[in-house]
C-alpha positions in Angstrom: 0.0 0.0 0.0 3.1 2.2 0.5 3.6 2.4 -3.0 0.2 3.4 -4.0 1.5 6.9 -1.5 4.8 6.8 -2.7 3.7 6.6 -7.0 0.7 9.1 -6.1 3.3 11.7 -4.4 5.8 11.1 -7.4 3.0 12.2 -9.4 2.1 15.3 -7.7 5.8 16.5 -7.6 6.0 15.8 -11.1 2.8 17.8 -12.1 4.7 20.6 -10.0 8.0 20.7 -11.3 6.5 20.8 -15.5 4.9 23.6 -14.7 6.9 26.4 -17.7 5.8 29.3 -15.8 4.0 30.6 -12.2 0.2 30.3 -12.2 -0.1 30.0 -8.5 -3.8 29.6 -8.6 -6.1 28.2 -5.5 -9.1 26.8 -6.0 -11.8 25.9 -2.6 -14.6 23.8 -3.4 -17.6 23.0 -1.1 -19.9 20.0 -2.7 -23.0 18.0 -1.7 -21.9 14.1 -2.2 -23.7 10.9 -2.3 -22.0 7.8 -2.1 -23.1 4.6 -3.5 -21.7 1.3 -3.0 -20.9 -0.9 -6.2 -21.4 -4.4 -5.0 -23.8 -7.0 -5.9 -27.3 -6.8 -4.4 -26.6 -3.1 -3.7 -29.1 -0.5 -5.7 -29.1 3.0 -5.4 -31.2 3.9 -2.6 -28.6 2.2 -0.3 -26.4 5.2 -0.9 -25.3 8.0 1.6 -25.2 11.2 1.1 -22.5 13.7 2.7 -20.6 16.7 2.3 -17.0 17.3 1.2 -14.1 20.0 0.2 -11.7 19.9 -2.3 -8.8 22.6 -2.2 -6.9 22.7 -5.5 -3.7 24.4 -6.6 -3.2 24.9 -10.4 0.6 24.6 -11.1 -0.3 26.0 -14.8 -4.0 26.4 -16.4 -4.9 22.9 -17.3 -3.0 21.0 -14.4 -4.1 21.0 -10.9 -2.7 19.0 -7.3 -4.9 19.0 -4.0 -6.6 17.4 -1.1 -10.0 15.9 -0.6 -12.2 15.4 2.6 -15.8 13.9 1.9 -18.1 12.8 5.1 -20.5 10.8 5.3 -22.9 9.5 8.1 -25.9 7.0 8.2 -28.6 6.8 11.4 -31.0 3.3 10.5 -33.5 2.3 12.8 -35.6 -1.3 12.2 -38.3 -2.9 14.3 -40.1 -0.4 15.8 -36.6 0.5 17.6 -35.1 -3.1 18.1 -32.4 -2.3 15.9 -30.5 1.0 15.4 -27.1 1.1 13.1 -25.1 4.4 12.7 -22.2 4.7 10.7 -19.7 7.4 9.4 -17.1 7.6 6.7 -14.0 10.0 6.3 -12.8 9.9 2.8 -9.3 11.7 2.6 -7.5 11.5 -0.6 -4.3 13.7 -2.6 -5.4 14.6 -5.9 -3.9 15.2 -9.7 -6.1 16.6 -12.4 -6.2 17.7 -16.0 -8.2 19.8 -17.2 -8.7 19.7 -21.1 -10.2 23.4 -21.6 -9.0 26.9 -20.0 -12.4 28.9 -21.3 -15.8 29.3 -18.6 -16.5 25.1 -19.2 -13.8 23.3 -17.9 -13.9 19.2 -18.3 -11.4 17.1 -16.7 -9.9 13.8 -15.5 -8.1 13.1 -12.4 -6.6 10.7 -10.1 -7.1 10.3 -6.2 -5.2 8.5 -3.6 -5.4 8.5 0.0 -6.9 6.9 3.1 -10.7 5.9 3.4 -11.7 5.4 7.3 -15.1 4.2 8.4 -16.8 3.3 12.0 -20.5 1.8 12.3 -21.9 0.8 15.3 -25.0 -1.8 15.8 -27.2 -1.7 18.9 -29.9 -4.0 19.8 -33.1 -3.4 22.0 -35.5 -5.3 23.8 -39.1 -4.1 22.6 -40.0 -1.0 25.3 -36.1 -1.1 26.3 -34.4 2.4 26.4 -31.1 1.0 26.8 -29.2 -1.8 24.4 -29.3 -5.2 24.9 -26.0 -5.6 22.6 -23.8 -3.6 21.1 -21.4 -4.1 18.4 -18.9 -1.9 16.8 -16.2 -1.8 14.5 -13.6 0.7 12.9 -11.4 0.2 9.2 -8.9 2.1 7.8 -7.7 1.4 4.4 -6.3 2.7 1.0 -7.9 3.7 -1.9 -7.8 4.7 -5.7 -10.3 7.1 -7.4 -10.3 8.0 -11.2 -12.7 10.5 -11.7 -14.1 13.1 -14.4 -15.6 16.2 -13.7 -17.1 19.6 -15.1 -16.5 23.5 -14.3 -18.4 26.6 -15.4 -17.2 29.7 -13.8 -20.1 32.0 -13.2 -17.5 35.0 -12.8 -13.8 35.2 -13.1 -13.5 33.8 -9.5 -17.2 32.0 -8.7 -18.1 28.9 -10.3 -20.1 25.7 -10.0 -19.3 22.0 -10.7 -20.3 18.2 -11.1 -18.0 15.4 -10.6 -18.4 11.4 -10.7 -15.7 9.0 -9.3 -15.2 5.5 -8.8 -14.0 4.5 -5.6 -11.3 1.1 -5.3 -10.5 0.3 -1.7 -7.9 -2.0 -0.7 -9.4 -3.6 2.2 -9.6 -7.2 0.8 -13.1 -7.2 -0.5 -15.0 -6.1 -3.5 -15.6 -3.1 -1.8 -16.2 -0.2 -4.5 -17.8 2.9 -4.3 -19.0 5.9 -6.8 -19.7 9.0 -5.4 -21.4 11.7 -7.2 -21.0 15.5 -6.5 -22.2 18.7 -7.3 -21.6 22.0 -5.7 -19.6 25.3 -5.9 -15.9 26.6 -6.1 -13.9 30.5 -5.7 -10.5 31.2 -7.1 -7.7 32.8 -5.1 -4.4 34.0 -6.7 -3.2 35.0 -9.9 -5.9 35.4 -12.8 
């Protein structure tokens, strides 16, 4: 899994060091996200949806590096309260991306690699109980890959919106996939 860390950061630097002149542009990005699992027997109503932030910096116009952070959480209840199940999911990934067109509508490609984290919790009740009967927890921590495509339109020189879809592999020993799907809105700091 080191390598996966050690390619992705070789990759970043790379993107870094081609850039022929200073563009030193930052990019903050606040989306809506929903999350839905690619397994067998899954649909898409077993989604979650969730929030995240991107922050990019563009090393020239069409290449950009950054971080990710995309939340998620999930309260069930079953049984007229017999069974409650809360989860949460902290998706935090380094980031790579082209972007074919520097005009208001901006496609793009990119690449993601980081550290996907999740903790659910199951409780059972007795029928009228307020406190559990059982309770069983569990945290995981593993790696991930994420190519994704995406879409801009700036609004103004600095305010835009934009849509992205990914597809989520996580190295956690299971067909454990994900696509998340986001939409939401982005300013511009630094040189224009």
């Amino acid at each position: 899994m080191r390598i996966i860390f050690k390619v992705s950061a070789l990759v970043i630097i790379l993107f870094a060091f081609v850039s022929t002149r200073s563009y030193a542009q930052f990019q903050l990005n606040v989306a809506g996200v929903r999350s839905i699992p690619i397994q067998r027997g899954m649909t898409l109503s077993d989604g979650t949806w969730g929030t995240g932030v991107t922050v990019r910096y563009f090393t020239s116009p069409r290449v950009a590096v950054g971080v990710n952070a995309r939340y998620f959480t999930q309260r069930s209840e079953f049984g007229a309260g017999t069974f409650r199940s809360n989860s949460r999911s902290l998706m935090t990934t380094g980031q790579v991306e082209y972007f074919f067109s520097t005009r208001r509508l901006r496609p793009y490609v990119g690449l993601e690699a980081g550290l996907y984290a999740s903790n659910n919790t199951t409780e059972f009740y007795d029928y009228g109980s307020t406190s559990p009967r059982e309770t069983f927890s569990g945290t995981s921590r593993n790696v991930g890959l994420s190519p994704k495509a995406g879409l801009q339109w700036s609004i103004t020189q600095s305010i835009g919106v934009n849509a992205e879809l990914g597809y989520h592999y996580i190295f956690d020993g299971n067909d454990n996939h994900t696509a998340t799907v986001s939409l939401g809105a982005f300013v511009k700091f630094g040189k224009r």
